[in-house]
Phi, psi and omega in degrees: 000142204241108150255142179247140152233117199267115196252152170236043248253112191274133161214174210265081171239133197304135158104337217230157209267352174317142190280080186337126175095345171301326202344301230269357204260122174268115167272101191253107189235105206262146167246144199237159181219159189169149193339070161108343186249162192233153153179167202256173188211141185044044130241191221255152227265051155280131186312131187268290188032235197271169200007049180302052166293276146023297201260334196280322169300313192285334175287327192295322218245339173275320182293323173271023187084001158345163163213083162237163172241150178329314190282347163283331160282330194272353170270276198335321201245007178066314168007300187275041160215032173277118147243137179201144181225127177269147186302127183081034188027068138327161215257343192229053103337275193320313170277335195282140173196129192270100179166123171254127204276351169263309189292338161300304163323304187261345154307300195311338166241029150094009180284134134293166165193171189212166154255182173262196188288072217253155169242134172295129188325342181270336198285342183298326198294330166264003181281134173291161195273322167332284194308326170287337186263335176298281258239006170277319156310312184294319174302307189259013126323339178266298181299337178284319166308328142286308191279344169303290176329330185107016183248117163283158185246124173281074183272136157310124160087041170244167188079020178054091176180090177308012165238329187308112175241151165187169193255152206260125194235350188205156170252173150195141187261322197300301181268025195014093168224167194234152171250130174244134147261138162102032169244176181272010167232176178281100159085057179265105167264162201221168098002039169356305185276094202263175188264021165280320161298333186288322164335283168235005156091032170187148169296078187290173206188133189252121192217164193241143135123179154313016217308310188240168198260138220079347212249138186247331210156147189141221200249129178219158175257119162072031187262117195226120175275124140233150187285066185313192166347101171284152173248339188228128158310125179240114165317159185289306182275336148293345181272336171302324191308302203310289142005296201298303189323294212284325190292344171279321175308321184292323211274302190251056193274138154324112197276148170216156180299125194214125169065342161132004167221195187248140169287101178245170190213160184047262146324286176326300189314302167314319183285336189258358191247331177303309202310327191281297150013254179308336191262358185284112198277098152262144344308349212264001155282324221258319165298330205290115187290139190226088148305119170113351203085192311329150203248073191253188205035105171201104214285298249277349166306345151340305190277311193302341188284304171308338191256336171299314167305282202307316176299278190276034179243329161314297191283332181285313165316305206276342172288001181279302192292336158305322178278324200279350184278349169268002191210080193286347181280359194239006182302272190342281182318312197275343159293301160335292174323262176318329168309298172274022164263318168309318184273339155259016159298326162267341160314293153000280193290358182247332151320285188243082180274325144327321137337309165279323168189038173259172185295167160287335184281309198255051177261321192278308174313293177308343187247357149262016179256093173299353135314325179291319180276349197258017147283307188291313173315297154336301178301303196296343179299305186287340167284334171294321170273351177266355166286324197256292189323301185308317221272278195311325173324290170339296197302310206277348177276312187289334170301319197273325179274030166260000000 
């Protein structure tokens, strides 16, 4: 057995490409080789799954010695101050969001990062079967190439499943096989070649954000995060900053054309998803035939909304109440800030509770009960002012910190 182990050692010196402040901290990212197989050794086996961007980050960053919690990436990456309703709950709500929430993730703790070259899922339907194994090679030339260095990759659509994410830690080429963490077991080899690729020739894969330009969220081809370089230590209150800026950018993000309808985000989201609410005849919207598209009323956007609240508006308060003990001339507002993101985390779960962790019968029950819904509408209104209440807190704490 053959190892190379890529020791990293941050130390502080003029002059030099090294992280200032790093001294004490050592990176041991060991690559191990053996018949004929490649892998990376110790990282850690956190469950990844569906659309685990996120839960996938957090293993990349925990791997390189981070001492983060999920809620801490899911603050880090803006996430928890997210919201977005495609008009008529569209079918790729749950992924659009304008902003990549990995690349946030990783500046914010001083990281480079890439994605790898991914193509939208249509352009493959006119590709020769060449041109799909050439960019196929290519993709995974990139991911082998990265776990030689010590670096895992966060790859989509894997085990032929387009919501399935996990991080790829090792190859054998001779026998195509791929190593996955972030499953229920540890250090899985597969198949690299599944039988949905033989199929249709790319790793499809449902990813959030901007990744490719046009792309907001949705269904994409051949997308792989990897976690680069660190270059800089970023301080707790530089990184708070960082966070508050962007949570004021989402809340007033541009609503855009996607798919055949429009996307909204931050405010806007709210104002279009009561409205979409109150005007909803269920069942008898959901009958209505759309040859052709648009691929709307996809009920199940419900759950991702409530839970969008209920999760990441928890995490965005306790990052507040944390940021205020670091910017004590800036406490008040950001207590404030969180006091009203706790209250619309519980508006959320107690509106729409079926959502968060009720059955289908009574999701379904709730969604023909037009009182329940003309109830729900209500809440987002008021959850929209306690969105707007946190925001301004937000502004006048960032006023007080220039």
């Amino acid at each position: 057995m053959k190892n190379t182990k890529l020791v990293i050692l941050m130390a502080c010196c003029v002059g030099c490409s090294t992280v200032p402040g790093l001294a004490e901290k050592e990176m041991t990212m060991e690559v191990k080789r053996a018949n004929g197989r490649v892998w990376i050794e110790g990282v850690p086996n956190k469950e990844v799954g569906y659309l685990g961007l996120l839960k996938g980050m957090h293993v990349l960053l925990t791997h390189r010695g981070e001492d983060v919690t999920l809620d801490d990436v899911r603050v880090a990456s803006s996430d928890a101050f997210h919201l977005s309703h495609g008009t008529k709950w569209e079918l790729r709500t749950e992924h659009t969001i304008p902003t990549d929430i990995l690349i946030n993730a990783a500046h914010a703790y001083g990281y480079e990062a890439k994605w790898t070259q991914p193509h939208m899922y249509v352009d493959f339907k006119s590709m020769s079967e060449d041109r799909k194994k050439q960019l196929a090679d290519e993709y995974l030339g990139q991911i082998w190439a990265q776990i030689d260095e010590g670096r895992p990759a966060l790859v989509g659509g894997a085990y032929g499943q387009c919501s399935q994410w996990r991080v790829a830690v090792g190859y054998d080429k001779a026998n195509g096989l791929i190593c996955y963490v972030g499953g229920q077991k540890p250090y899985d080899w597969t198949p690299v070649i599944d039988d949905k690729v033989k199929k249709i020739g790319y790793w499809d894969a449902q990813a959030r954000g901007p990744i490719l330009k046009g792309f907001l969220g949705g269904w994409i081809g051949n997308a792989a995060f990897v976690l680069g370089d660190k270059k800089k230590e970023v301080k707790g209150n530089e990184r708070a900053v960082m966070v508050l800026r962007r949570a004021v950018e989402l809340h007033n993000a541009e609503s855009r054309p996607y798919y055949g309808v429009t996307h909204h985000f931050g405010r806007k989201a709210y104002e279009e998803w009561s409205k979409d609410l109150d005007q909803l005849d269920y069942p008898a919207d959901l009958k209505e035939e759309r040859p052709g598209g648009p691929e709307i009323y996809d009920m199940s956007t419900l759950m991702y909304q409530a839970k969008q609240i209920t999760t990441g508006r928890t995490a965005a308060a306790d990052f507040c109440r944390t940021a205020a003990a670091e910017f004590p001339g800036a406490a008040a507002h950001l207590n404030a800030a969180a006091t009203s993101y706790e209250e619309e985390a519980q508006l959320a779960a107690a509106a729409f509770s079926p959502f968060v962790q009720g059955s289908d019968d009574q999701r379904e029950a709730w969604l023909s009960d037009e009182p329940k819904r003309k109830a729900g509408v209500r809440a987002i209104l008021q959850m929209l002012a306690k969105e707007k209440a946190a925001i301004a807190e937000i502004e006048k704490a960032l006023e007080s910190l220039k």
